[in-house]
C-alpha angles and dihedrals in degrees: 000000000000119000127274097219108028101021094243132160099199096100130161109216148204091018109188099230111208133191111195101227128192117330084017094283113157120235130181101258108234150177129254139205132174132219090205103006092174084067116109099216127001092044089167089241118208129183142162125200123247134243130198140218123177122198097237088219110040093023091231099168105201128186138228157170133189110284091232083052088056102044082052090048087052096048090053094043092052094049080068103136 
């Protein structure tokens, strides 16, 4: 993986991201997309967790999720109504 910014390769990968949710828990931070998302309930709610790297000499954190996660997260996202 080379560096977005500065055109690195010295990359650290497959870094866990947290949020520290209520009572301090620790939960995968993720995104989120939404087949109706006017709906008031049964929004068809669909997310995928993220994953870091971080370029070691810039410090460019860049996020991602599995491609096939991705190409899941689009075709939800185009049945909206």
């Amino acid at each position: 993986m080379t560096c977005l910014q500065c055109r690195s390769t010295r990359i650290i990968a497959d870094v866990r991201v947290i949020d520290h949710a209520h009572g301090n828990s620790k939960k995968d931070l993720q995104v989120e997309v939404y087949e109706n998302p006017g709906a008031l309930i049964f929004k068809g709610m669909h997310a995928a967790k993220l994953t870091a790297h971080i370029c070691e000499d810039c410090g460019l954190v860049m996020f991602t999720i599995p491609p096939e996660t991705a190409r899941e997260l689009r075709l939800a996202q185009s049945n909206q109504s």
